[in-house]
Each structure stands twice: as C-alpha cells, then as structure tokens.
N, C-alpha and C positions, 0 to 999 in steps of 0.2 A: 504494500500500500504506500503511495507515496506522503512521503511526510510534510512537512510546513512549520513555521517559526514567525510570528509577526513582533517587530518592532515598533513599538509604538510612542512618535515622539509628542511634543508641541501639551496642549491644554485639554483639559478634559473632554468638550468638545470633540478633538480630536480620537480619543480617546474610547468613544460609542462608536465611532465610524470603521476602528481597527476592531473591535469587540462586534460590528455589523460583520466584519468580513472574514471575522470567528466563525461567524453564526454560519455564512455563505459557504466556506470551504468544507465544513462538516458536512453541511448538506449534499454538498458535491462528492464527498466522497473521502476526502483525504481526510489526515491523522495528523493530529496535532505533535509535535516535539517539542522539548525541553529546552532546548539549546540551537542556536543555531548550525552548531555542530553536527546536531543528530537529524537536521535537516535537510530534507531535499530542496525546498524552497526557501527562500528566505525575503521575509517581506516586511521592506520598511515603509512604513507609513509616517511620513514626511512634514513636518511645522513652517513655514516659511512668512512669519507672522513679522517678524523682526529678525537683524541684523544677528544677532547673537544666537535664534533659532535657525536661521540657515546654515549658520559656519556648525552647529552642530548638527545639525540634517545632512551635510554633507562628511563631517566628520566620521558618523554611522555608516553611511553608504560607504566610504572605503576600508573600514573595520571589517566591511561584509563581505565587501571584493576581494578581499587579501585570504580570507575566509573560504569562499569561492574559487580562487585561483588553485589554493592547496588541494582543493579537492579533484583537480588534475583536467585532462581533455577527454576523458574518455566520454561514455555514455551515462555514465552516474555520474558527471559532472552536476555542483548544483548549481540551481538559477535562482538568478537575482533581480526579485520586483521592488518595482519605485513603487510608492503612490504617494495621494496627498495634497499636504497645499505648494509644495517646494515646485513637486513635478506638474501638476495645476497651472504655476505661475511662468516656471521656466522649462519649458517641453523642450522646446530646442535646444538651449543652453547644455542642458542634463543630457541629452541624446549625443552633441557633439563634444563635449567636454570629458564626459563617462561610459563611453564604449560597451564597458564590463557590464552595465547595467542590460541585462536579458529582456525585461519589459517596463514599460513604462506608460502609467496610467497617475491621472489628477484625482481628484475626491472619490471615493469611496461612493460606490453604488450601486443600486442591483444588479447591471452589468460587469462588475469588476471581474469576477470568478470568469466568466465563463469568455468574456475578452480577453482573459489571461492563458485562457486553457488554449484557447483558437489559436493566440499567434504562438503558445508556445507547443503546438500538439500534443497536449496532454489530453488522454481522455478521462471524462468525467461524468457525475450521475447529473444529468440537466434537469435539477431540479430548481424550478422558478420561485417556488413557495418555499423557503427553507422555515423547519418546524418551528423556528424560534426567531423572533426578533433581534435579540444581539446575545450572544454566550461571551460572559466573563473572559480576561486571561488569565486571573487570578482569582481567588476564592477571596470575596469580603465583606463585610457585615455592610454597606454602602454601595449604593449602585447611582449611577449619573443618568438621569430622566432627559435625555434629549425633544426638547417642547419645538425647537422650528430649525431653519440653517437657513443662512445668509444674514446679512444687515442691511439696512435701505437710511442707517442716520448719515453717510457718508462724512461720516469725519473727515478733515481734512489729512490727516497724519496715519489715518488707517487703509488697509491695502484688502482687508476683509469682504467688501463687495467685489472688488478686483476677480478676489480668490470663489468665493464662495458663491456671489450674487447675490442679488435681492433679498430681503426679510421673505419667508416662506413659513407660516406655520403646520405644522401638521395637527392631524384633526383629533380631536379630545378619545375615539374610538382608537388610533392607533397610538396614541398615547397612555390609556386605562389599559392597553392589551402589554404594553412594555412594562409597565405598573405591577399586573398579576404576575408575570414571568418573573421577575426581581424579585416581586414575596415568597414565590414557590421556590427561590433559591435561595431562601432566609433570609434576606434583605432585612435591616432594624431601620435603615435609613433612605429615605429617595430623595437625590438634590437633583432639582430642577435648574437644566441649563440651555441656554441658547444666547448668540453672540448679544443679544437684546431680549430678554427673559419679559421685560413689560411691554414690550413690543405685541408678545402675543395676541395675536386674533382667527380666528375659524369663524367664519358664517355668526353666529350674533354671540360667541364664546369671546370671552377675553381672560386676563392672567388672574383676576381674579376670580371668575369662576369653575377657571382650572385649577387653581390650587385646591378651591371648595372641595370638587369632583376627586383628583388625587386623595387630597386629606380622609376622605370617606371612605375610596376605593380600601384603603392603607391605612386603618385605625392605629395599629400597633407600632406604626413604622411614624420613626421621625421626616418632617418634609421640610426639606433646607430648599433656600431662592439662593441664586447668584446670580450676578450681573444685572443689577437692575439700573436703567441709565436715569440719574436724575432727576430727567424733567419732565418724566413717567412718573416717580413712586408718589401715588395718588393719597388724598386719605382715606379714601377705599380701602387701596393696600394695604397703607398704614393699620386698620383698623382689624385685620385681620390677624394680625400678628397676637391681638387679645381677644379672638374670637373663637378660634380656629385650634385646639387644643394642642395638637401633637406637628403644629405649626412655628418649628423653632423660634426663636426670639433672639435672629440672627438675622440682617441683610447685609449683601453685599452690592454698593454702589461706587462705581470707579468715578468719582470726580475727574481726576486729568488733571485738573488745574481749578485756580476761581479768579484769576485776575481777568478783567469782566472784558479787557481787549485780547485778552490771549485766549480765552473762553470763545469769541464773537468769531477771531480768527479759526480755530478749529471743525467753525460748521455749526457749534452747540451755542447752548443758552444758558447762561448764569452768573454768579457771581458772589464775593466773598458773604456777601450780606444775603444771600439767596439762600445759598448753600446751606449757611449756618441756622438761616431758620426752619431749614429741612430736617437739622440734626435735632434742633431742639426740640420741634412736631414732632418725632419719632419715639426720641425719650422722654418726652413728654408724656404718649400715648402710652407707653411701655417703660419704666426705668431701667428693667433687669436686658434692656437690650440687645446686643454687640453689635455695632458699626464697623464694616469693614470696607477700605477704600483702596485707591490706589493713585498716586501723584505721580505726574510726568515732569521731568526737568532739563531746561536747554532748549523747548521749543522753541522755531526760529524765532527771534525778534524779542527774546524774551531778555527784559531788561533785569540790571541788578532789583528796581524799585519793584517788579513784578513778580523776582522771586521770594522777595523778602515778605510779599501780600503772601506768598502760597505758605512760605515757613510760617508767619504768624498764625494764618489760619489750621496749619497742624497742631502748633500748641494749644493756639484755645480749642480747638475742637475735641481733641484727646480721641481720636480714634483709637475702638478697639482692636483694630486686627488692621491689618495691610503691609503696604510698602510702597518704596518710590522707584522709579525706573529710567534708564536718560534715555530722549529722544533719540530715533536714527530715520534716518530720510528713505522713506521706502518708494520705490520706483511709479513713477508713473500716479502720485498722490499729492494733490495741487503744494503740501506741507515744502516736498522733498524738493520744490525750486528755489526755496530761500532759506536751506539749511546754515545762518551765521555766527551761532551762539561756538563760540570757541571749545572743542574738545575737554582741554582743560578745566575750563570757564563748568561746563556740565558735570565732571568728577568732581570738582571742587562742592559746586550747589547739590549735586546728588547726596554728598557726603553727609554736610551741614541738616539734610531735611533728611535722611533716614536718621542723625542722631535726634532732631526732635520728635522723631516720629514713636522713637524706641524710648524715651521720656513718657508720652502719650500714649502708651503700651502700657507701662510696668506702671503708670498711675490708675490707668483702669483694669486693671489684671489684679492691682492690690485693694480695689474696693470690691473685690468676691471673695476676701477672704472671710470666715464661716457663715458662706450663702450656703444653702442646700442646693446640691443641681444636680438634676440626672447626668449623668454618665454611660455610653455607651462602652462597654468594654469589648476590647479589642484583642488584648495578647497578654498569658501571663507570662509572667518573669521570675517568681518564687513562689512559696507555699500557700503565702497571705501575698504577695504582689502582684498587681497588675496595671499595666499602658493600658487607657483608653481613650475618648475624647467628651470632654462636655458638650454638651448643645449650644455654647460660644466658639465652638471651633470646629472649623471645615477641615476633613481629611488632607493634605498632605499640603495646604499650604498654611494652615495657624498650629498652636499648638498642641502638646495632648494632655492627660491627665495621670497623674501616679496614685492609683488608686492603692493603699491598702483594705483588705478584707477577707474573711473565708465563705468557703463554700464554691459550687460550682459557677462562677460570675461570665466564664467568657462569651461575648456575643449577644448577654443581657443587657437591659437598661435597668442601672441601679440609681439612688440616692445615696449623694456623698455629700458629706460638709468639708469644704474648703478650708486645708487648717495648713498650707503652707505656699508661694510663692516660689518654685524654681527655676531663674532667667524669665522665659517669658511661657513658664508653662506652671500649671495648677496641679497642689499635690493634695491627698485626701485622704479620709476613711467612711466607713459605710457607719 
C-alpha cells in the first residue's frame, strides 16, 4: 500500500486544509506514515502568508528533497508534493527554481488527491465522498472548526485575498457535520476559525447564530472564537460571551495598529480612542474576560509619534494574551510600494512594544490568581501533575496550566484555583 507523510506548515487555518487532505488520501486508499522517512509520499502543505513563512516553506521543501534524493532513482523512489498558499502564490517561481518538487498544486481541495494521482500515475480508490470531513494528524483534546476561507476586508499589507480569494462562508449544515465528527473523536474543545470569523454569513445565518447553533450542537465541548476583526465585534457578540455557557470568555481580535492614519492607510477603520472603548465594552460586559491581540510594527510611513500612540495604547490597554510582529512588504499588496520604515528602525520598535506588551501580560495573568477556572487537561507529567490549558488560553499560541491533582484528570474539564504565577503561564490545584 503506498504510504504518505503531510507537513503541515503556516496557521491553523492552514492546518484543516492538511487534516482535509488526511481525510482525502485515506479515502483514496493510501496509509498514513510516521515519518517522512517511512514514506512514499511526502506532502508539504505550504504558508506563504509572510516573509518569514516563506523562507520557512521553502526551508521544508528542501529538508524533503534531500530526503527524496537518498531514497535513490529507482522505482521506489519517493515523491514530493507542494501544496498550499506558497505554491498558490508562486507556481512558476517553485516549478523553475525547485525541479525536485514531483507535483505541484495551491490550496487544498476536493481535487487535490486525485490531480495528484493523475499526473503522478498512481492509482487510486476514486472516491468523491470521503467518509469524513477532515481526520486529525494528531490525537487532541481540540479541534479547529473551519466556518469560511478567503477574506474580502483587503487590507492593504495583506496578501490573503491574493492567496485565498474572497470571504466565502460555508453553510451552518456542513459546519454542524464537522462539529459531530470532532465530538465523536473526543473533542472537549471547538475553536472556531476563519481569516475573518465575524465576517460570517450563509443565507440569513450570521457569526452569531452560528456560535448559538455550535454551542448546542456541542454542550460539553468548550467553543473558543479567533480572529474577530474589530469593527465586526458587535454587542450582539459581545453579549454572548455571558449568554452562551460553554462559550469561553476568551476573544481574539488583531488590532494591527490604532494610530487612526496608519489605521485609515491599511484599508480598516479605527482608532486609539475607538479601540479602547471596544476593550472597555467587552470587560465591561464580562470582567473574567481574556483579550487577545496582535500589533504590527514599521508599517510604511509609520512615524516615531505613531508608534509611541500604539506602545501607549498597549500599556493602558493591558492585553491579555498576544504579541507584536514587524511589517514585511508582501508582493503585489498596495502596503508593499512604500515599504520606508528602516529595518533597524522596526527591531528597534518591535523590541520596545513586545516589552510593554509582556508588562501587560504578567499584570493581567496576576489578577487570576485564586480565581476558580476550569481547566482542560491535557498531558500528565507525575502522579498528582498535570499540563493543561484554562479557558484564557488558546492551544499553542498563549499559555498552559500546571495543574496539580489526583485521580484520572486527563482530557477532562476540571476546576482549579489559581494559586501561582509561572512567566507567563498559570499554576494550580483542584
């Protein structure tokens, strides 16, 4: 049987689409491998979101080839598939530049498998319908609820309509069907993603009467939002957050920025005094909240006076969870013809607003100490210890939880009291 290995790089997002093409190849016929090693295929599934996700998209692909090369010229030689947003964006580039690469396809979808089988004569079970939605690559107590693909806000500094196209949502029926599949494989968690999560709409559905519809589906299961773009999170939303039980008391909204001409420049709408009364609406409506963002630094034109508006605005705002990121001029994206902010000039400002951001952290990380909060647990570590995560924290990009307790905890939702501070992660007992 031949076998297969996928690599999966770039954001969660990304991330359903390689777990789509799980689902795909099983149904076709082939057998999953451990290692690339122990495979006949080898399939990366490519990021090319930013500057720093290419050079490693590309880094993997020749990890792969080199991989591929040793395994000789004969007929067990393996092959090596692109996909993604890298090979998506630059088909020719990757075609002339990377020889080694066997096949080469852009985003992930129902045709991937069996365009791959064609040009590479393999045969396969042409099955259309594969049983399942998306099959994990890994076993976890969290699954990623893909709600739509593409964006339609066209940032100016974003390359994502480029890659993906238009906001598309898909329909709350094949969304409640991905839903059940995740709980039938023990899912405690469903976070709900798409490049614009408030963007959603189907026929007279919108995001929030899809979470409703989720939240029901899914009594037992936590249901986490990400990506909600500002000038979406309604008090609808808002309200839902104290409505909606097993509806964490977690959003994640990427500001960018809030200096209200570097804001104007990027395509969006807002501002330092906007923003802020978003933040205080939120915890307002909700105290036990988490606010999770994320600040861009070095957009073109961006003066010292504009970045010192975005550092102040990270100290008073005290976000709970994010980080900052520097600008890079992505091709063909109105941002990337007036790239001027000095290299230096960006590490410099990056540096400065990740330290107030990590002030802003460890300020609201220490007013949870002896809250009660559930806890997902996750992996144990000794008799009485256990890694999990709170309901303040997203799988692999905020922190986790050091749970002590006994009994059998793992993959349960327990109550712990917050009784310690470690960097910027929460420690406990039952």
């Amino acid at each position: 049987m031949t076998t297969y290995h996928i690599i999966s790089l770039g954001c969660f997002k990304n991330q359903t689409d390689s777990e789509t093409a799980n689902s795909y190849m099983l149904s076709a016929g082939f057998s999953p491998a451990d290692s690339v090693e122990d495979a006949d295929i080898i399939i990366v599934n490519t990021c090319g979101f930013i500057e720093d996700a290419k050079k490693e998209s590309i880094s993997v692909i020749l990890d792969a080839t080199d991989v591929v090369d040793e395994s000789g010229n004969s007929a067990q030689r393996k092959k090596l598939v692109v996909a993604g947003c890298l090979s998506q964006r630059y088909p020719e580039e990757l075609r002339a530049d990377m020889p080694e690469i066997d096949f080469l396809y852009g985003v992930i979808d129902e045709k991937f498998v069996s365009s791959m089988c064609d040009a590479l004569s393999i045969d396969y079970k042409n099955n259309k319908a594969p049983q399942f939605h998306r099959v994990p690559l890994i076993e976890s107590p969290y699954e990623y609820i893909k709600i739509a693909e593409g964006c339609s806000n066209n940032c100016s500094y974003c390359a994502i309509p480029l890659i993906r196209g238009p906001h598309k949502s898909y329909s709350p029926k094949e969304i409640l069907k991905d839903v059940a599949e995740a709980i039938d494989r023990g899912a405690s968690e469903l976070i709900l993603i798409a490049q614009d999560t408030t963007s959603y709409r189907y026929k007279d559905d919108n995001i929030i009467s899809l979470i409703r519809m989720v939240a029901t589906a899914a009594p037992e299961c936590w249901v986490r939002l990400l990506y909600c773009h500002p000038d979406r999170v309604t008090d609808e939303l808002i309200e839902l957050f104290t409505t909606v039980p097993n509806l964490v008391p977690y959003i994640d909204i990427p500001f960018q920025h809030v200096s209200q001409d570097i804001v104007s420049d990027m395509n969006r709408s807002g501002s330092y005094n906007k923003y802020m009364k978003l933040i205080q609406k939120i915890r307002s409506a909700n105290p036990r909240i988490a606010i999770r963002s994320t600040f861009m630094v070095g957009y073109p034109g961006e003066t010292e006076k504009q970045f010192e508006e975005l550092l102040s605005f990270a100290q008073e705002a005290c976000i709970d969870r994010g980080g900052a990121f520097i600008y890079s001029p992505e091709d063909n994206t109105p941002a990337a013809e007036k790239d001027d902010v000095p290299f230096e000039c960006k590490v410099e400002r990056y540096n400065r607003l990740s330290a107030a951001l990590e002030e802003g952290f460890l300020s609201a990380i220490t007013r949870r100490l002896k809250e009660r909060v559930p806890v997902l647990v996750e992996e144990q570590t000794g008799p009485d210890s256990w890694i999990g995560r709170s309901w303040y924290d997203a799988p692999e990009v905020d922190g986790v939880f050091f749970l002590t307790g006994t009994g059998n905890l793992l993959n349960s939702i327990v109550e712990a009291t917050v009784t310690d501070v470690e960097n910027f992660d929460l420690a406990g007992e039952l």
